[in-house]
C-alpha positions as CSV (number, residue, x, y, z in Angstrom):
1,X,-56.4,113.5,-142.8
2,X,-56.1,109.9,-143.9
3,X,-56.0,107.5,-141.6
4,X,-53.5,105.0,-141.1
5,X,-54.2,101.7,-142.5
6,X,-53.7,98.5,-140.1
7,X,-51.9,95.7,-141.2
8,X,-53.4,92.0,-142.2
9,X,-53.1,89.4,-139.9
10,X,-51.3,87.3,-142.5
11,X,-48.6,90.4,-142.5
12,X,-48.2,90.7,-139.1
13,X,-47.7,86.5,-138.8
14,X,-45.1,87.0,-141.4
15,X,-43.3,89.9,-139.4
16,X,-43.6,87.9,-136.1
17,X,-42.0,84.9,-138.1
18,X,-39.1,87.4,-139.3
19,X,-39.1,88.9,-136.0
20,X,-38.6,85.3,-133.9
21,X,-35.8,83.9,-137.0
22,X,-33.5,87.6,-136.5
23,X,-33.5,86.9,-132.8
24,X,-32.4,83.4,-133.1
25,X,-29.9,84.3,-135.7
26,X,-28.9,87.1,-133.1
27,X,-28.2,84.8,-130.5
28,X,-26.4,82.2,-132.3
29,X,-24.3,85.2,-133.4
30,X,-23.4,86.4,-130.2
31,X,-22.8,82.7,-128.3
32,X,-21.5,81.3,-131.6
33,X,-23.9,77.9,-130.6
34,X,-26.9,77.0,-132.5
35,X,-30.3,76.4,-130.7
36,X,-32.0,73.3,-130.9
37,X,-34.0,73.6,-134.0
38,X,-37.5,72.1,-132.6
39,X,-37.4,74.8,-129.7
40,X,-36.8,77.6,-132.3
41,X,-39.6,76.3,-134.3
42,X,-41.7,76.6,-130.7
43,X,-40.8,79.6,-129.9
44,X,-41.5,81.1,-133.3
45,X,-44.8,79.7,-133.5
46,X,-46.1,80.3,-129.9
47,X,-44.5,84.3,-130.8
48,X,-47.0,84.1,-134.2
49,X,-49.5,83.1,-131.8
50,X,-48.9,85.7,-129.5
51,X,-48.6,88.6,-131.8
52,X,-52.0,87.5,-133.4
53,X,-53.3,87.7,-130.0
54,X,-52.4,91.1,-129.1
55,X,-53.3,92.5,-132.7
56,X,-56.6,90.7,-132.3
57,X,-57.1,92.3,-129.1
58,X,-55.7,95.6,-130.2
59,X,-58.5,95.9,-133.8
60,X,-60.9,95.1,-131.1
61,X,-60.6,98.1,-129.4
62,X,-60.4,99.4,-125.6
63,X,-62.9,96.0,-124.0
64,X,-60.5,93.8,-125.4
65,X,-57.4,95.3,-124.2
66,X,-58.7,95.6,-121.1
67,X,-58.7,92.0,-120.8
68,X,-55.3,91.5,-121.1
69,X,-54.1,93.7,-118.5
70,X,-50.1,94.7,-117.8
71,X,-49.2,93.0,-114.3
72,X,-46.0,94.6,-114.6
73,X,-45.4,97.3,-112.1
74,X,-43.5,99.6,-114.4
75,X,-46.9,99.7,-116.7
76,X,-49.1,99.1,-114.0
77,X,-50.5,103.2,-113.9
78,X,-53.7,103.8,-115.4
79,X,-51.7,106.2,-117.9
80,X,-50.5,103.0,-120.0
81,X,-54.2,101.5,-120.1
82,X,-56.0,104.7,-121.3
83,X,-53.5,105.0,-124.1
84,X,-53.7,101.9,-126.8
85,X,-50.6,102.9,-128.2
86,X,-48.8,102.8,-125.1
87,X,-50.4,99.5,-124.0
88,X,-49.7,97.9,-127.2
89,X,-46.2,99.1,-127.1
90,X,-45.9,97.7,-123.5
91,X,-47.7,94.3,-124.3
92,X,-45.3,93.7,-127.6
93,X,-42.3,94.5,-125.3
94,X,-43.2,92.3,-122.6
95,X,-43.6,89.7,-125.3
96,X,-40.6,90.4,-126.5
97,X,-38.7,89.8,-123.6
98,X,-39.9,86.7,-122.6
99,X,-39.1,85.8,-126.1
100,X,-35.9,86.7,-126.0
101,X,-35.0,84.9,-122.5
102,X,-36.7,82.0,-123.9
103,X,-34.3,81.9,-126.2
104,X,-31.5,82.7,-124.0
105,X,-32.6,79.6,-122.2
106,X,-32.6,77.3,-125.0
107,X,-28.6,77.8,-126.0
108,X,-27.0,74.6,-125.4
109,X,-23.9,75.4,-124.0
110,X,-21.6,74.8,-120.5
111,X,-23.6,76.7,-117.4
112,X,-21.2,79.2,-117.1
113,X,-21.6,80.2,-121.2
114,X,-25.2,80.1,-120.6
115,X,-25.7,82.1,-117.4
116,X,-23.6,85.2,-119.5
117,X,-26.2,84.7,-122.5
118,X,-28.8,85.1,-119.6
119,X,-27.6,88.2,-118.3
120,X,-26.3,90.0,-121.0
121,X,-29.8,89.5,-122.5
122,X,-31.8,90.7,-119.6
123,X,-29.7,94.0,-119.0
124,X,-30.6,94.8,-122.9
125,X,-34.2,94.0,-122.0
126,X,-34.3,96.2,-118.9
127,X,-32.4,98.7,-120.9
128,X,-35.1,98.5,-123.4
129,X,-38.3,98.9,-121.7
130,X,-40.2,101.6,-123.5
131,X,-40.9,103.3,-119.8
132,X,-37.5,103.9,-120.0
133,X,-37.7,106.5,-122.1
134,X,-39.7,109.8,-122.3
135,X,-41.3,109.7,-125.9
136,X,-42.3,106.2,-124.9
137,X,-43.8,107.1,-121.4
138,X,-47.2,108.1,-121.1
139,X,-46.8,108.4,-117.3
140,X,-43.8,110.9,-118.1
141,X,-45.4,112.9,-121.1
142,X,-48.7,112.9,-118.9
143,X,-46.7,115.0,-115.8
144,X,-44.9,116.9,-118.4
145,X,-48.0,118.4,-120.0
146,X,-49.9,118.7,-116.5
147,X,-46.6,121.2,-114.9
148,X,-46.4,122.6,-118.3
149,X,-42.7,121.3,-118.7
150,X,-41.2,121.8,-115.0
151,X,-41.2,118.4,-114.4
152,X,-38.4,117.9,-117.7
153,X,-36.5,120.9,-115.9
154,X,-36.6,119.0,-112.6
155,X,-35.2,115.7,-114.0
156,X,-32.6,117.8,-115.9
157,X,-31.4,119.0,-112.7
158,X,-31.8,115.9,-110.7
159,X,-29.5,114.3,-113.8
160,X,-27.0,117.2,-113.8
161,X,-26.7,117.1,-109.7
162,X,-25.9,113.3,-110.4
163,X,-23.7,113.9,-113.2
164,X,-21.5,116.2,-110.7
165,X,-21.9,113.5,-107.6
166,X,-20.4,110.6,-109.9
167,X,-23.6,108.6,-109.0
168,X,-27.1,108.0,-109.6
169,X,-29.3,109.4,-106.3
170,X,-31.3,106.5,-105.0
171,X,-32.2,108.2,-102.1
172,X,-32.5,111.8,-100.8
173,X,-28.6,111.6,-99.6
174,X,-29.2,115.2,-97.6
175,X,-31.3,114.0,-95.2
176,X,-28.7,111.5,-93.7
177,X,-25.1,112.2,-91.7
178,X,-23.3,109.4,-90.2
179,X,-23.4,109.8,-86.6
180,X,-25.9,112.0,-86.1
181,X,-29.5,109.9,-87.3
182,X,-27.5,106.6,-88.9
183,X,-24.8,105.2,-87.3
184,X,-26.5,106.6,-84.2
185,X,-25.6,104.2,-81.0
186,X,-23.2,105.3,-78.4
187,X,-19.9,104.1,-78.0
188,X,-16.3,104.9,-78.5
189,X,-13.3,104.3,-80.7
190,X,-11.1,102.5,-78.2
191,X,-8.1,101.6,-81.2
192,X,-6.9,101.7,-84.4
193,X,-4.6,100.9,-87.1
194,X,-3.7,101.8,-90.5
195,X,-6.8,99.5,-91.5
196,X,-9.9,99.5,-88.8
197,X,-11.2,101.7,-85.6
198,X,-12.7,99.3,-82.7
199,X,-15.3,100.4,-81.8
200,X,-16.9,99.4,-78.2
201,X,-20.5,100.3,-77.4
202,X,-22.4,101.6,-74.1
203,X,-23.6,98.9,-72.8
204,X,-28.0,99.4,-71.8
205,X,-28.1,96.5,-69.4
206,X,-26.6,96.8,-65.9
207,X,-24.9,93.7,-66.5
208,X,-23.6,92.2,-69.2
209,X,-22.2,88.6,-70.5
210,X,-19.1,87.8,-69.3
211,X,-18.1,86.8,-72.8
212,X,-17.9,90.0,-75.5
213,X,-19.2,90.2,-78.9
214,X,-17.1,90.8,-81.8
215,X,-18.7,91.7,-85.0
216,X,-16.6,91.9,-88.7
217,X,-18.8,94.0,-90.7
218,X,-17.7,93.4,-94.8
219,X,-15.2,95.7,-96.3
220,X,-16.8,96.6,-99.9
221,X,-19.3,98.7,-97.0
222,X,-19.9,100.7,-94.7
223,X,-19.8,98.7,-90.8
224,X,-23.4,100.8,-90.3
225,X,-25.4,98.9,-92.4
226,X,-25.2,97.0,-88.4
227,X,-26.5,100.0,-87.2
228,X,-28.7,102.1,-89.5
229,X,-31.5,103.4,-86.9
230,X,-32.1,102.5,-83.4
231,X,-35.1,100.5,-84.4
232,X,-33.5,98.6,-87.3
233,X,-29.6,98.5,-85.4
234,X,-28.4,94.8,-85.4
235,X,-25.8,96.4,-82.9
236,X,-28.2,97.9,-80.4
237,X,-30.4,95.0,-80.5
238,X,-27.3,93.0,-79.6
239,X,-26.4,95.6,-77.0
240,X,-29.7,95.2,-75.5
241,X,-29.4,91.9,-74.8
242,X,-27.1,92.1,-72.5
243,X,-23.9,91.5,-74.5
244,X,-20.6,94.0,-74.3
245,X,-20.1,94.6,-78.1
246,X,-17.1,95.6,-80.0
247,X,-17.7,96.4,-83.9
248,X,-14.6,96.7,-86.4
249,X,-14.9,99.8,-88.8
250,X,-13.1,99.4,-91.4
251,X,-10.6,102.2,-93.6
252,X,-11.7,103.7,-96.3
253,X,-8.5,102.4,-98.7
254,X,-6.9,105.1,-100.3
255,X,-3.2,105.1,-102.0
256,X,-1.3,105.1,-98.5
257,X,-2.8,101.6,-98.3
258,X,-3.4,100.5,-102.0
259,X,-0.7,98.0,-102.1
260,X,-2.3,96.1,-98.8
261,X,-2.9,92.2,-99.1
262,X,-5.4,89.9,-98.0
263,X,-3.0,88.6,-95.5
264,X,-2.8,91.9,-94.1
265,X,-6.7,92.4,-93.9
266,X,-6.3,88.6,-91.8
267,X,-3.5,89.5,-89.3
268,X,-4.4,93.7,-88.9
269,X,-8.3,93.0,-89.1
270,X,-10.0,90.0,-87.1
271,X,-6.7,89.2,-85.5
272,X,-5.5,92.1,-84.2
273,X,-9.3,93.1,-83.3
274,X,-9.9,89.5,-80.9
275,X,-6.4,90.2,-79.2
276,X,-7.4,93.7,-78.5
277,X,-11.0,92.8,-77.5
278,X,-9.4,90.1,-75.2
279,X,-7.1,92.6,-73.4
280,X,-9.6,94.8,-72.8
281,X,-12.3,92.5,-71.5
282,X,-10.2,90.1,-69.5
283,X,-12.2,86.8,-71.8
284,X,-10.3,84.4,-72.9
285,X,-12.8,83.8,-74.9
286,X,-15.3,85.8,-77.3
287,X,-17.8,85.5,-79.4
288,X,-17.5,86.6,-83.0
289,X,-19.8,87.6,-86.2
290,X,-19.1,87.7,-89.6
291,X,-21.3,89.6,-92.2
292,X,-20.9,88.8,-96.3
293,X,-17.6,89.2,-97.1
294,X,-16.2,89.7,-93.4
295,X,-17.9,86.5,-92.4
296,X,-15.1,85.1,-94.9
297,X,-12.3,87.2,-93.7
298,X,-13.4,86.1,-90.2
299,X,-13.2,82.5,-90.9
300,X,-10.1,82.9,-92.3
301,X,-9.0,84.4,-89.9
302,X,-10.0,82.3,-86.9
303,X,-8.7,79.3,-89.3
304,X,-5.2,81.0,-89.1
305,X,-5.1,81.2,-85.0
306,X,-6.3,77.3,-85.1
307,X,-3.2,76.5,-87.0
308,X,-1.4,78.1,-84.3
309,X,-3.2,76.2,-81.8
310,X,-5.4,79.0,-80.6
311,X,-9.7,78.8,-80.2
312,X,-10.3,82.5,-79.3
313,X,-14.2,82.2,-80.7
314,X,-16.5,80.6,-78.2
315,X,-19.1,80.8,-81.0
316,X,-19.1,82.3,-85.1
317,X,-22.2,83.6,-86.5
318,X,-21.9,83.6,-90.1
319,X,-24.6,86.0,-91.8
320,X,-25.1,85.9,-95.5
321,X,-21.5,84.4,-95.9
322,X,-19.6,82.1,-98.5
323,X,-17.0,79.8,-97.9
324,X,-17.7,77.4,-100.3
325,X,-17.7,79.2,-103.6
326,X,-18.9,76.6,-105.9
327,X,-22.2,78.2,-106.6
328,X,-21.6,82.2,-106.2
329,X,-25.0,83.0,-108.3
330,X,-24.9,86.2,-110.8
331,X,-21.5,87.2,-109.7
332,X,-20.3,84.1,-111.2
333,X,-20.9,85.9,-114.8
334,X,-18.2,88.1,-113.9
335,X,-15.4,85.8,-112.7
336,X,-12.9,83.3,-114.9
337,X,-9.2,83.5,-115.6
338,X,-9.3,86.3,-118.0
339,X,-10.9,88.7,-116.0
340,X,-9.2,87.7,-112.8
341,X,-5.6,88.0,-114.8
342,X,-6.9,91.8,-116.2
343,X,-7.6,92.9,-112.2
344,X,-4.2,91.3,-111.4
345,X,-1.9,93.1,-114.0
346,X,-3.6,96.2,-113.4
347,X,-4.8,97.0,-109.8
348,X,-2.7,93.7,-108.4
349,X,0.3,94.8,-109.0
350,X,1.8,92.9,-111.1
351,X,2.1,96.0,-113.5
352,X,5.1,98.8,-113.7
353,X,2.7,101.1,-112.0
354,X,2.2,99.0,-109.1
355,X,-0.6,98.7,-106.9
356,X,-3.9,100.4,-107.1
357,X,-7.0,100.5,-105.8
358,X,-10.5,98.9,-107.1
359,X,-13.0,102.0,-106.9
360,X,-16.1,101.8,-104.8
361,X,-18.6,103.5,-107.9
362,X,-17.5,100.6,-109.9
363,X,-18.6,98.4,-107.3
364,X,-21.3,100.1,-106.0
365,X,-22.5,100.0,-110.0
366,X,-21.9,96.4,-110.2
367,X,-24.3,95.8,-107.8
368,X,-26.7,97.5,-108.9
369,X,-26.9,95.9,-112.3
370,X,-27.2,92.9,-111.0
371,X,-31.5,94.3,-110.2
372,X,-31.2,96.9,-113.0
373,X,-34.9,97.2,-112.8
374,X,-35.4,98.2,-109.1
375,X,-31.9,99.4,-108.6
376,X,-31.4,101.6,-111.8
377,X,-33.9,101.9,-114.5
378,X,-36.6,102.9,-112.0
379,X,-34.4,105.9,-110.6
380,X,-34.0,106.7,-114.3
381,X,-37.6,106.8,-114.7
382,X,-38.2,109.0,-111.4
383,X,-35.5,111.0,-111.3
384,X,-35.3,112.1,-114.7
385,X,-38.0,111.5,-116.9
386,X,-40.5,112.3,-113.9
387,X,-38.4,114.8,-112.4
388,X,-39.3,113.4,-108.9
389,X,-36.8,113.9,-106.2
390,X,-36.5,110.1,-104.5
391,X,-37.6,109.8,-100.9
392,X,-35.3,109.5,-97.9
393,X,-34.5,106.0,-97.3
394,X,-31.6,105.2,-94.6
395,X,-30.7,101.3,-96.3
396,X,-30.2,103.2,-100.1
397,X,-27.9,105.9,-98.4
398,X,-26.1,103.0,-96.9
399,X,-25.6,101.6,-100.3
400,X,-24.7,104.7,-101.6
401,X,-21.9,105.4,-99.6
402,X,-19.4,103.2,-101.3
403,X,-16.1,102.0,-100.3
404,X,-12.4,101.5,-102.4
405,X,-10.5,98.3,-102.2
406,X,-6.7,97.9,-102.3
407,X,-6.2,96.0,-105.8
408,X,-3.4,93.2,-104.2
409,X,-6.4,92.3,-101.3
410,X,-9.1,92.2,-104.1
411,X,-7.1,89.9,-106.5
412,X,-6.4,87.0,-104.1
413,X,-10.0,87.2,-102.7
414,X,-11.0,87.1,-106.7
415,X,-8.7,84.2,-107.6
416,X,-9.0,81.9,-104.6
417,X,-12.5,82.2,-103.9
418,X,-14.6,82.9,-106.7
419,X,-12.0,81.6,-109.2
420,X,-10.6,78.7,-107.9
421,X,-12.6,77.8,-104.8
422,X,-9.4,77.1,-102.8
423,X,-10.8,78.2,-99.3
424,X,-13.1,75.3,-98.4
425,X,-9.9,72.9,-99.3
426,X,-7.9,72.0,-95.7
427,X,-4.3,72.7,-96.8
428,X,-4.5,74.3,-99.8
429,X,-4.1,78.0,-99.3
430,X,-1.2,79.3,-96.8
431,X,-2.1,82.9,-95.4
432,X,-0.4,84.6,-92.6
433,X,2.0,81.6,-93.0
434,X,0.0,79.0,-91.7
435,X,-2.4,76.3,-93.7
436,X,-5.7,76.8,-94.0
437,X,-8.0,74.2,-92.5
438,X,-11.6,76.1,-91.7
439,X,-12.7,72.7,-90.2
440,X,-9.8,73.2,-87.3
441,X,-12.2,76.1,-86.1
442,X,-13.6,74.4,-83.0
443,X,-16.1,77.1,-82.3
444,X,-20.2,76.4,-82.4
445,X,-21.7,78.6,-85.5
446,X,-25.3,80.0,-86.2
447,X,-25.3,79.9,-90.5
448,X,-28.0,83.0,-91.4
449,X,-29.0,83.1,-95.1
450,X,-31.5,84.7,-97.4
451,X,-33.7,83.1,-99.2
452,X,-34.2,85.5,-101.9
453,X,-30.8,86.2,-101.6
454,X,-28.9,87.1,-105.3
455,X,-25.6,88.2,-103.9
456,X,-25.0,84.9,-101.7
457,X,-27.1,82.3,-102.6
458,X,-29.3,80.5,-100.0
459,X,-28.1,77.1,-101.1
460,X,-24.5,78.8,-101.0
461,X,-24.5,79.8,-97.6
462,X,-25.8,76.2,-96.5
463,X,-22.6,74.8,-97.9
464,X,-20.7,76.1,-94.9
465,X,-22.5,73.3,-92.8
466,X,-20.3,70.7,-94.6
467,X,-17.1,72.7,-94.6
468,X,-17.0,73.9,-90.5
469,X,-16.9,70.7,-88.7
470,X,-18.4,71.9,-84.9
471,X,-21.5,72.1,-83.8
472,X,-23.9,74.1,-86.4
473,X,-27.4,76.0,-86.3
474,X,-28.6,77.2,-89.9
475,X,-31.8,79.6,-90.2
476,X,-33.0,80.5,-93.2
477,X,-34.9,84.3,-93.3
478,X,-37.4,86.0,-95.8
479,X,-36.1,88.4,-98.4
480,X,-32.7,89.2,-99.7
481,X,-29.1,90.1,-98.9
482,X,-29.4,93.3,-97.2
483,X,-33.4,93.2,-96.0
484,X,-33.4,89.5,-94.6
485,X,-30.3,90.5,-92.5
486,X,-31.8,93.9,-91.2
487,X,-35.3,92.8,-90.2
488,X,-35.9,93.8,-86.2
489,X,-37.5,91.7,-84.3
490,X,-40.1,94.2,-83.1
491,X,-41.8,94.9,-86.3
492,X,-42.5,91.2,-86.6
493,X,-42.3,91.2,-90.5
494,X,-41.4,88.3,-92.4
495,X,-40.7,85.1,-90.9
496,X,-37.7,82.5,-91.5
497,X,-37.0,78.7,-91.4
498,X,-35.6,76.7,-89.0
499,X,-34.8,72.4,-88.7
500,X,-32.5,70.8,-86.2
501,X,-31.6,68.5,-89.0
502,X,-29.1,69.1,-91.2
503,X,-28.7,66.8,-94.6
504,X,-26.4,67.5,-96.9
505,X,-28.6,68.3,-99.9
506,X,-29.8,72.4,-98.8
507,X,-33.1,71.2,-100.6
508,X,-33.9,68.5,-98.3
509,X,-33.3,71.0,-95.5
510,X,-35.9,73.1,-96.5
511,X,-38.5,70.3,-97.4
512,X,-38.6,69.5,-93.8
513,X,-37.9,73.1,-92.0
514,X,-40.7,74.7,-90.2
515,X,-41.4,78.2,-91.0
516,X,-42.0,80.6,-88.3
517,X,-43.6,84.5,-88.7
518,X,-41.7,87.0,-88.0
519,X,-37.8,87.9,-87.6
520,X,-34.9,85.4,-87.1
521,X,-33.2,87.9,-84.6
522,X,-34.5,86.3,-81.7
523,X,-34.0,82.6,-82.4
524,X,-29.9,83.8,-83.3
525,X,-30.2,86.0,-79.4
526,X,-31.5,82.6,-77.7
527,X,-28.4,80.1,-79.6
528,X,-26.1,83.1,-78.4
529,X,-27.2,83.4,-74.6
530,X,-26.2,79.6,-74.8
531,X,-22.4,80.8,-75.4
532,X,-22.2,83.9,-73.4
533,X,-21.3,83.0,-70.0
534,X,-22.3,84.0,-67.0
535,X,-23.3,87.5,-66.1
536,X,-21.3,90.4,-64.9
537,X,-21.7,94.0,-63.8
538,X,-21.5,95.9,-67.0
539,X,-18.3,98.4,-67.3
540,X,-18.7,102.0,-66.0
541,X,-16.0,103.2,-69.1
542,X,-15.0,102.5,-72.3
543,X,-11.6,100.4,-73.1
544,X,-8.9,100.2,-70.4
545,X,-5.9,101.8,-68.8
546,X,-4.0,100.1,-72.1
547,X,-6.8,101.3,-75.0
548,X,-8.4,104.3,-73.7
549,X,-11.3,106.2,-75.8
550,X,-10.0,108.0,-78.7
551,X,-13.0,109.5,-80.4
552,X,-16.8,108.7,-79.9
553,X,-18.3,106.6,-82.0
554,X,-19.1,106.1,-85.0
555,X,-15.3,107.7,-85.3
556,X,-13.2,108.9,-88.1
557,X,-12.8,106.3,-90.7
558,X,-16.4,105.7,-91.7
559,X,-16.7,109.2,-92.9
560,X,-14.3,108.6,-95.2
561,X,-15.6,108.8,-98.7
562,X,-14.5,107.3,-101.9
C-alpha cells in the first residue's frame, strides 16, 4: 500500500494563510464590520507560525508531540496522546479556536454587537470540538472496540430515554424524589394561594429568635435548591441557628395562571407571605432573604410597602441578586427591543391568543448554553458517544427540574430590568400602584455575590450597595452562581472576601478585601444574630389557630413538573 505523502511546509503556510483570510472574511460577513487590518495581518501570521509549529512537531514524530501536550480536559486521556492523528486533530482545533475568538475580539463594533460575535462564535467552537463526535474520539472508539459495540447501544438508549424525557440527563434523575432525600427538612405548609405554599420549618433549638426568617427562593426554580441535603441545606443551617424560618414555594405556572403579572407575583408573593409570617409569629418585624431573581421580587416588593409607609424587614439578605441591571453579563446577548417586543406579542399577551406561558426546557436550555462545554457537550460525550450512565448528583437534579413562567410576569421583568434598567430609578416604575423607590427600604442588608459568577455578575451584585441607601455588609464567595451560594460551612471549602469599606468602584473593593478560607455562611449567621432579637421559647406547633398545617413539607406545589 502506498503511503500517504505529507505536505511541504511552504503548502501548509499557504493553507494556514487561506485558512486565517476565510475566517476573517467569515466574520466580517456575519457582523457586517471590517477588522482592523494590522490585527488580521497578526493574527494570520502568528496562525502560519502556529501551524508550522504543530506540523514540525507532528513530522517529528511521538518525542516531539509529547512536548506539546493538550492541557485541555476534554483531550486530557492518554487515548488522544497515543494516537498522532487524534492529537494533531485536537492541537489544530484548539488552535483554531483561539483563532477564531481572537478574531471575534478584534471586531470593532458597540459592546453589545461584540459580546453576540463572542458568543455566537464560542457555541460553534464548543459545538465543533472533534470529542464531540464519535469518528473523531479516540476515547469513544477505544470503549467501543474494548465492549465490542455495547457501549454504542448504551448511548443509543441513554439518547432515546432522553429523547422521550424532553431533556438531556445530567444526572441519574432516579435516584432523587423531592421530600424524601432532597428537599428533606421538616416542616409544614401552613398557607397558600393560587401562587406559593408557606412553608414553616421545625425549629432544632429550644428557643428561637424572637424575630422570623423569611426566605424568597427565585421563581425560574425550584425553592429546594435552599435545601438540597441536610448537610448542604441553607434552610437547616438557618434553622439551626436558632432562627424560626418560613420559606415561600412557589407554583409551578400552568394555563390557570398564565395570564399572571409581575404585580401579582409582588402583592400574592413577598407581600402576602410577610403579612402571613407576621400573624402567625406575633413580630412586627422579620427578617427577609432574597435569592437571584426573588432577591429582586423581594426588593420590590419591600419597596412597595415603603411607599405605603410600612418597614416590615428588620434586615434583607440579598444572595446573587440584581437590582441594577446595567451590566447583566452573557444574558445581556439575549435581551434588546426586538426580542423583548417577540416575547411580548407572543407569550405577553399582546396577541389574539392571549397569554401564555414561557416553558421551563427553554429556560432550563438557556442556561445551559451559556457553559456548553461543562453543561452540554460533555453529557453528549458521556452519555452518548461513551454510553456512560451520569452519576447521581443532587445540585444537577435540581437544575433539571425546571419551572414555567406566566408570559405577562416574564415580559415586564424582561423590559424593565434587563431592557431598560428602570428598577434602580426612584420613581420611575409604578407597581402595585405605588412608586418605586428601593432606597425608601430602611432595612440593613448583607449583599452575597459570586465571584465566578456568569449568571449575576460579581461587579453586578456590588451595584446594589449604591442603590439601597441603609446600612450595607457585601461578602464576596469562591465559585459561581449556584456552588458559591450552597457551600456549608462545615466542609470548610473555599473561602470568600470580606472589607468594611465600601467605594463605589466594586474593583477597589476587592483590592483592599481580605480573603478568608472557608464558607461565607457563618460571617452572614453572625450579621444576622445582630437583627434577630432577643430569644424566645421556640413554638411547640406549626402555624396558628388562624393558619393551621395543611400538608407537611416540602408540600404540593414543588412536585409540580413542567
Amino acid at each position: 500500500m502506498k503511503s500517504p505523502s505529507v505536505p511541504s511546509l511552504d503548502a501548509v503556510s499557504a493553507q494556514a494563510q487561506a485558512f486565517g483570510s476565510a475566517m476573517g472574511e467569515m466574520l466580517k460577513t456575519v457582523s457586517g464590520i471590517n477588522l482592523p487590518m494590522e490585527t488580521l495581518a497578526s493574527l494570520q501570521a502568528d496562525y502560519v507560525n502556529e501551524v508550522t509549529r504543530l506540523w514540525n512537531g507532528a513530522l517529528g514524530g511521538a518525542a516531539a508531540a509529547e512536548a506539546t501536550p493538550v492541557s485541555d480536559k476534554r483531550f486530557a486521556a492518554q487515548a488522544w496522546a497515543s494516537n498522532p492523528a487524534a492529537a494533531m486533530a485536537a492541537q489544530s482545533y484548539l488552535l483554531n479556536a483561539r483563532t477564531l475568538l481572537k478574531l471575534a475580539n478584534s471586531v470593532q463594533a458597540d459592546e453589545k454587537t461584540r459580546a453576540r460575535i463572542r458568543f455566537a462564535v464560542q457555541q460553534w467552537v464548543d459545538a465543533a470540538s472533534p470529542a464531540n463526535y464519535l469518528a473523531l474520539n479516540p476515547e469513544a472508539l477505544g470503549k467501543a472496540l474494548e465492549t465490542k459495540g455495547e457501549s454504542i447501544a448504551q448511548g443509543l438508549q441513554h439518547l432515546w430515554h432522553d429523547i422521550g424525557k424532553g431533556h438531556m440527563s445530567q444526572t441519574d434523575e432516579s435516584v432523587f424524589e423531592v421530600g424524601r432525600n432532597v428537599a428533606t427538612t421538616e416542616g409544614a405548609v401552613v398557607f397558600e394561594n393560587e401562587l406559593f405554599q408557606l412553608i414553616e420549618y421545625k425549629p432544632l433549638t429550644a428557643k428561637v429568635y424572637e424575630r422570623p426568617m423569611l426566605f424568597v427562593p427565585p421563581c425560574i426554580n425550584k425553592y429546594y435548591i435552599l435545601d438540597l441535603q441536610p448537610e448542604n441545606s441553607v434552610i437547616r443551617y438557618t434553622v439551626e441557628q436558632g432562627h424560626r424560618v418560613f420559606v415561600i414555594s412557589w407554583r409551578n405556572p400552568d394555563n390557570e395562571v398564565v395570564g399572571k403579572t409581575w404585580d401579582d407575583y409582588i402583592a400574592q408573593g413577598p407581600i402576602e407571605a410577610i403579612r402571613v409570617v407576621q400573624e402567625i409569629t406575633g413580630a412586627e418585624q422579620i427578617n427577609t432573604l432574597g435569592f437571584c431573581v426573588g432577591g429582586t421580587i423581594l426588593s420590590t416588593a419591600l419597596a412597595v410597602l415603603a411607599a405605603r409607609g410600612e418597614q416590615p424587614a428588620a434586615s434583607v439578605t440579598l444572595l446573587t441578586t440584581l437590582l441594577d441591571f446595567e451590566d447583566t453579563g452573557v444574558l445581556s446577548v439575549f435581551i434588546d427591543e426586538a426580542a423583548v417586543r417577540m416575547r411580548e406579542l407572543t407569550i405577553g399577551g399582546q396577541s389574539p391568543n392571549g397569554p401564555g406561558l414561557l416553558k421551563g426546557q427553554e429556560l432550563a436550555t438557556t442556561f445551559s448554553f451559556l457553559r456548553p462545554n461543562d453543561l452540554v457537550w460533555n453529557y453528549v460525550v458521556g452519555n452518548y458517544l461513551k454510553g456512560e450512565a451520569p452519576p447521581p448528583f443532587d445540585l444537577l437534579y435540581w437544575n433539571g427540574d425546571s419551572t414555567n413562567l406566566p408570559g405577562p410576569m416574564f415580559c415586564w421583568y424582561l423590559r424593565h430590568t434587563y431592557l431598560q434598567n428602570d428598577l434602580k430609578q426612584p420613581g420611575k416604575l409604578t407597581v402595585c400602584g405605588e412608586k418605586l423607590d428601593l432606597g425608601r427600604i430602611a432595612a440593613p442588608a448583607f449583599i452575597y455575590a459570586s465571584r465566578e459568577d456568569h449568571i449575576v455578575p460579581w461587579t453586578a451584585a456590588y451595584a446594589s450597595t449604591r442603590v439601597l441607601k441603609g446600612p450595607k455588609r457585601f461578602v464576596l464567595g469562591a465559585s459561581g452562581h449556584i456552588a458559591g451560594v450552597i457551600n456549608p460551612a462545615a466542609k470548610n471549602k473555599r473561602s470568600h472576601w470580606v472589607n468594611a469599606k465600601q467605594p463605589a468602584a466594586a474593583s477597589d473593593w476587592f483590592d483592599s478585601a481580605t480573603e478568608k478560607p472557608g464558607s461565607w455562611w457563618p460571617d452572614w449567621s453572625g450579621w444576622l444574630k445582630g437583627h434577630a432579637g432577643k430569644q424566645i421559647a421556640a413554638p411547640k406547633s406549626y402555624g396558628s389557630r388562624k393558619y393551621k398545617t395543611i400538608e407537611p413539607a416540602p408540600g404540593r406545589y414543588v412536585k409540580q413538573k413542567a
